[in-house]
N, C-alpha and C positions, 0 to 999 in steps of 0.2 A: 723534172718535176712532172708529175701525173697529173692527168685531166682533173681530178676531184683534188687534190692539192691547187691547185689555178682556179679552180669553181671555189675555193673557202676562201682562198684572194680576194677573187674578183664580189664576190659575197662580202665580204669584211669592209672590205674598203670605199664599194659603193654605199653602204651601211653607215657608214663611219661620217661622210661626207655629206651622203642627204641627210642624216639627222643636224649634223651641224648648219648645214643650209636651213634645216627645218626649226630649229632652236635660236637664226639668227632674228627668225620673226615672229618670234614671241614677244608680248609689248613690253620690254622691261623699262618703261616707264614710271610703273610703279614697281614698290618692294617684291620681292618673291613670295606668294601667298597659294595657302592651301585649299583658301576656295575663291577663284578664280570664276569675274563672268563670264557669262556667255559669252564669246569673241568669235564672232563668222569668220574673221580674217584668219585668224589661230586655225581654224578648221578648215579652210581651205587652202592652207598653207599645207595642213597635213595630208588632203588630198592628195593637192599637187606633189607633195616629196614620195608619198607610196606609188602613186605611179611612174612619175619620174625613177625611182627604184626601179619598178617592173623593167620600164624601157631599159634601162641602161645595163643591168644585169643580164638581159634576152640579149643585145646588141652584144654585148661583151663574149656571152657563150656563145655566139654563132659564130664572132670572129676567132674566139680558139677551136672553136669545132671544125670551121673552115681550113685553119694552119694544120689541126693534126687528126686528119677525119678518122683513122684507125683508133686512135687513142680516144677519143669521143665515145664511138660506138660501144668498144671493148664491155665487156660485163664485167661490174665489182667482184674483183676476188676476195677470197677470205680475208684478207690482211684490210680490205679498204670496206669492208662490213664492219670488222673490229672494231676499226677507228671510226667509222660514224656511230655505232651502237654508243661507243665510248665518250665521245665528244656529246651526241644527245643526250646520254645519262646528266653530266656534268651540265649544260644549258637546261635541264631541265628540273633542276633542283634548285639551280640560281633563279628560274624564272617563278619557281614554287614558293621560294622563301622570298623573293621581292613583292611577287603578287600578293599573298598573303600577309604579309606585314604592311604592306599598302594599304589594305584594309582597315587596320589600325589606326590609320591616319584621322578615319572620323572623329576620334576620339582627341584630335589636336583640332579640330574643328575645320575639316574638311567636308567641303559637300562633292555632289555627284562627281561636278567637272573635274575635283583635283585629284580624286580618286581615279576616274579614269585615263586623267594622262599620265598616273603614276604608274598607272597598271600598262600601259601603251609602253612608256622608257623603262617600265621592269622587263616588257617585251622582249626592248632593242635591247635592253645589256645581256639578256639572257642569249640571243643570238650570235652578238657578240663573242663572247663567251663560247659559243659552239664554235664558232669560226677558228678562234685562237685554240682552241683544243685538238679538232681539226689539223691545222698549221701546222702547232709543235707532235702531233702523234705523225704526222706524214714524217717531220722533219726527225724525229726521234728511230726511225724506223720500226716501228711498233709494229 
């Protein structure tokens, strides 16, 4: 497995993890609603899960960087350009068509906040999404 195949890992699944960390502390107290108040807690919750990402993603790639220093350093060859060019395309048309359909949402009577955590989780699925594309193009041998 190649360093940027372990990087779309270790990216996926810390991803995968803090959002659901991050999603466990939203008040679902009341119904799911599209225009949501202000909640400081909600927002520092978000804080806390993006940097918590930073952390744990940097810790992650130093300890493969550490196990396989040559393979870290190495410069993407053609084959590992393809597949991010490729993978980006595809995250970047999910995050196009979520974000902007999110937009939409006013119109089901969304105000600012639910618009922008919708744009936030069209984000994460969009990265998502890169990551799995990623995955299977390493694993495909593309």
């Amino acid at each position: 497995m190649s360093f940027r195949e372990k990087s779309a890992w270790i990216t996926l699944i810390t991803l995968v993890f803090v959002s659901l960390l991050w999603s466990a502390h939203w008040p679902w107290r009341r119904a799911f609603t599209l225009a949501p108040d202000p909640n400081p807690m909600v927002f520092h919750a978000l804080v806390l899960a993006t940097i918590s990402f930073i952390v744990i993603v940097i810790i992650a790639h130093v300890v493969v960087a550490i196990r396989a220093p040559r393979e870290a350093s190495a410069p993407a060859d053609e084959r590992e350009r393809l597949i991010a060019l490729k993978a980006t395309r595809i995250g970047a048309y999910v995050y196009a068509g979520l974000s902007l359909s999110s937009i939409f949402l006013i119109h089901l009577g969304a105000n600012q906040i639910g618009v922008a955590y919708c744009v936030l989780i069209s984000f994460v699925i969009a990265e998502i999404v890169n990551c799995i594309a990623r995955i299977v193009y390493h694993r495909r041998g593309f």
